[in-house]
C-alpha positions in Angstrom: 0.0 0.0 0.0 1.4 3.4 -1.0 2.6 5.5 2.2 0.4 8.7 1.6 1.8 10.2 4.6 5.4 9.4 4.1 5.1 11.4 0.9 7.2 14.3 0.3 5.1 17.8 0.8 6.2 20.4 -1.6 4.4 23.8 0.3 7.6 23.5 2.4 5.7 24.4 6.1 6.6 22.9 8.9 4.9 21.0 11.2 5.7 22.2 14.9 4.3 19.1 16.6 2.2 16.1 15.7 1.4 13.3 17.8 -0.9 11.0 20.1 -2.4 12.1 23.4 -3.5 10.6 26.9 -2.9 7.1 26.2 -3.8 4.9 29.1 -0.8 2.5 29.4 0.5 0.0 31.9 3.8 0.6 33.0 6.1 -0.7 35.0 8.9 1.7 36.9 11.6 0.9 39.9 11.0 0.7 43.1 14.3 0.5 45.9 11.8 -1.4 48.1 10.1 -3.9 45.6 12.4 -3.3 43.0 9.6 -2.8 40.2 6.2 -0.9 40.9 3.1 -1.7 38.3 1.1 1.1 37.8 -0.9 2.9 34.8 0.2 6.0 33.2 -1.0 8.8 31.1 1.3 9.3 27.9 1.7 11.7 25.2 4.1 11.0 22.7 5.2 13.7 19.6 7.6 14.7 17.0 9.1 17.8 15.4 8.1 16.9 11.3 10.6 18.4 8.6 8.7 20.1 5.8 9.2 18.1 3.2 6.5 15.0 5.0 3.0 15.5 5.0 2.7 13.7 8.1 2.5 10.1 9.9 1.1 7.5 10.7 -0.4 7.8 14.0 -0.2 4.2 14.7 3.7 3.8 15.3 3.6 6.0 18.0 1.7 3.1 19.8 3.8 0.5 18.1 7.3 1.6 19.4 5.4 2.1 23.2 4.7 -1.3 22.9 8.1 -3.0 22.1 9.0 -1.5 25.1 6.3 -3.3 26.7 5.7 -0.7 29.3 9.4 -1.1 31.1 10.2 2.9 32.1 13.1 3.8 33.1 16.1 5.9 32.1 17.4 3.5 29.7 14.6 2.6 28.2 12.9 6.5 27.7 15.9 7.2 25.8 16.2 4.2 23.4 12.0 4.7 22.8 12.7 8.5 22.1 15.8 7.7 19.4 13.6 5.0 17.9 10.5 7.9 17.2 13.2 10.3 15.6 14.6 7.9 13.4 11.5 5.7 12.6 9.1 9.0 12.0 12.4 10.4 10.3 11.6 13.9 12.7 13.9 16.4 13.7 13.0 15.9 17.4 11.1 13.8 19.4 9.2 14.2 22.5 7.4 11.9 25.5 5.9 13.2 28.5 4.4 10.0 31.0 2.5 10.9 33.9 2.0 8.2 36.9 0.8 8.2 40.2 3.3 6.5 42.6 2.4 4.6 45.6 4.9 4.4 48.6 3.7 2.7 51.9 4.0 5.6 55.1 3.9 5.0 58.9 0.8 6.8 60.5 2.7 7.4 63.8 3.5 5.6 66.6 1.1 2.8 66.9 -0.8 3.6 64.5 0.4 1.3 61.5 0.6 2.2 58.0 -1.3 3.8 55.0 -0.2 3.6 51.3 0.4 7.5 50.0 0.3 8.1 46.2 2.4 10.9 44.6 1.9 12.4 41.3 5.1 11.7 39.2 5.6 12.7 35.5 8.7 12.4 32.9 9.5 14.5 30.5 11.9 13.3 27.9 13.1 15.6 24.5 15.5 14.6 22.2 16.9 16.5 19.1 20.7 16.7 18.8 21.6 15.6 22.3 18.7 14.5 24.8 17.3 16.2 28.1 15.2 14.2 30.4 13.5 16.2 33.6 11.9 14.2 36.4 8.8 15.7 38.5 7.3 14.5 41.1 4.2 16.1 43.6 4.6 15.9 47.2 1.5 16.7 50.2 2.6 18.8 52.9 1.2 18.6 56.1 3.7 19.9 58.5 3.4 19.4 62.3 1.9 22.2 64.1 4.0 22.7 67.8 2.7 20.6 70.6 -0.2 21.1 72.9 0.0 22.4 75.5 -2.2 19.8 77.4 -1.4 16.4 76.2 1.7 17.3 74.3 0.7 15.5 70.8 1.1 16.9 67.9 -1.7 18.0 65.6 -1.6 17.3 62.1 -2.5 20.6 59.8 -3.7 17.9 57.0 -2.8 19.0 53.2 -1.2 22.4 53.8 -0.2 22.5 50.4 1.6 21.0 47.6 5.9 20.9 46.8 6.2 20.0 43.3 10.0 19.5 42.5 11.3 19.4 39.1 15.0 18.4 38.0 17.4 17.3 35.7 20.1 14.3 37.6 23.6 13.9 37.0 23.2 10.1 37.8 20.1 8.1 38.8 18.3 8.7 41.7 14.9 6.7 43.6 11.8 8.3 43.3 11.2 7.4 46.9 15.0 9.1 47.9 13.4 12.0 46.3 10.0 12.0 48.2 11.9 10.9 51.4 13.7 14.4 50.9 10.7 16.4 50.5 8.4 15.1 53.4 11.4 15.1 55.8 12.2 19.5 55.3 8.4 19.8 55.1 8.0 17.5 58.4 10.9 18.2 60.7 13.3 21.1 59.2 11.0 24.4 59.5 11.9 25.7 62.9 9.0 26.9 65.1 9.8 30.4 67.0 10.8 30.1 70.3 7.9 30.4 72.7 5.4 29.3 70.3 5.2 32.3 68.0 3.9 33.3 64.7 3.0 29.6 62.9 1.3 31.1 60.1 4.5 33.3 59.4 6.8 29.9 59.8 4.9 28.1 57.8 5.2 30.8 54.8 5.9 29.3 51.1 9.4 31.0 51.1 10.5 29.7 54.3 9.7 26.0 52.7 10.6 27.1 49.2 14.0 28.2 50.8 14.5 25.3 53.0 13.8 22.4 50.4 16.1 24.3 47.9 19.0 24.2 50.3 18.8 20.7 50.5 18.3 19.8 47.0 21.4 21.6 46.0 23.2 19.1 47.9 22.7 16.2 46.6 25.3 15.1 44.6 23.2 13.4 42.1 20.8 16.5 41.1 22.1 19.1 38.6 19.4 21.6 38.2 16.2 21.8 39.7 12.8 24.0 40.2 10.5 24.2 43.3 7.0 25.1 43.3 5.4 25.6 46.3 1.7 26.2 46.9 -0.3 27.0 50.0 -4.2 25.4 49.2 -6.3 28.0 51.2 -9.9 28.6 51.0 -11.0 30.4 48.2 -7.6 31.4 47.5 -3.4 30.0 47.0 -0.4 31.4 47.6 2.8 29.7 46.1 6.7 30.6 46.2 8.8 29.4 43.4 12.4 28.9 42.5 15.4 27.2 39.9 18.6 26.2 41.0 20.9 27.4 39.5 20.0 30.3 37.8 20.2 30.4 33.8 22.1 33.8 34.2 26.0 32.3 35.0 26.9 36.2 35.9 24.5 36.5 38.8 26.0 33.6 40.8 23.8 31.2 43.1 20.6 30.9 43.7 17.6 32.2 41.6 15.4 34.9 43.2 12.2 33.4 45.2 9.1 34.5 43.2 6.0 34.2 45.2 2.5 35.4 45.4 0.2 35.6 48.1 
């Protein structure tokens, strides 16, 4: 059968982007405790078209997902992104896969457990060289101080959202990751001595600034973004930052943007 779409086009315009959306797909990523996690995704999969194709057929999209047979990981996002390019013959190709992740959490003391899902997404592009940015979605409940009373702590529920994004220099656990998150959010924000201003300690810059200073440690993270949103009634406040900045000139950290 002739390849209508594989025909050169002759009105020389380019196509930005053409691809398939929000496929449901089983997939299968790593877990440090189990060492592989089933779960079902949410996948978009594109390609830059030069302008001398008319298009594609949407169908390989689906076919080179599947000879992967849902196995994600680092190795495997890259070899299904080279094999779009040079399959759809494109100039760049592009996968975005969005998962929720379950990890299992203590409750407290005596309580047991509970099983916690995080939203997690991958966002792979590759053109001449490829770049690959992890993000993951993290609840943050923060301790308020003690009562006065009893002396048990009182949960504050969903205070808000941290929604990390970064690029590694070598692989890292997704649950390393969350670990890092829910421990600042949890146990590094300071409460003022003699009890004072919570609302004011629990701002999004002071957790903005405290989960940036220890991403930027980690030895295996080379650039990263924090989002930080405060889920209020009727209204949000968030605090943002990237690490390091994209000016070199500036030196250090990027300027914390928030809005209240």
């Amino acid at each position: 059968m002739k390849d209508i779409q594989g025909q050169r086009d002759y009105r020389r315009i380019n196509i930005k982007k053409v691809g398939v959306k929000n496929i449901s797909y089983p997939v299968t990523v790593l877990d440090k405790a189990q060492k592989t996690q089933k779960t079902v995704a949410t996948v978009n999969m594109y390609v830059n078209l030069p302008h001398h194709f008319k298009g594609t057929h949407m169908s390989r999209f689906v076919e080179i997902l599947n000879r992967f047979h849902g196995e994600i990981n680092l190795k495997s996002f890259h070899l299904i992104l080279e094999e779009m390019k040079a399959r759809l013959q494109a100039e760049a190709a592009h996968m975005e896969i969005a998962f929720p992740y379950f990890l299992k959490r203590g409750k407290g003391q005596n309580s047991g457990v509970e099983i916690r899902e995080y939203a997690c997404k991958m966002h792979g592009s590759l053109e001449k060289t490829d770049d690959l940015i992890l993000e993951v979605q993290v609840p943050i409940s923060p301790p308020l101080p003690s009562q006065v009373n009893n002396g048990l702590p009182r949960s504050l529920g969903h205070w808000g959202l941290a929604t990390i994004r970064l690029r590694f220099r070598h692989f890292i656990w997704l649950e390393e990751l969350i670990t890092l998150v829910e421990e600042v959010t949890r146990h590094d924000l300071n409460w003022p001595a003699g009890g004072g201003d919570a609302e004011q300690t629990l701002s999004v810059e002071n957790i903005t600034k405290a989960l940036a200073a220890k991403l930027e440690k980690h030895p295996a993270i080379r650039w990263f973004s924090i989002l930080v949103e405060n889920l209020s009634q009727g209204y949000s406040t968030f605090a943002s930052l990237e690490w390091p900045e994209e000016d070199p000139t500036t030196g250090g950290r990027q300027e914390i943007r928030a809005a209240h």
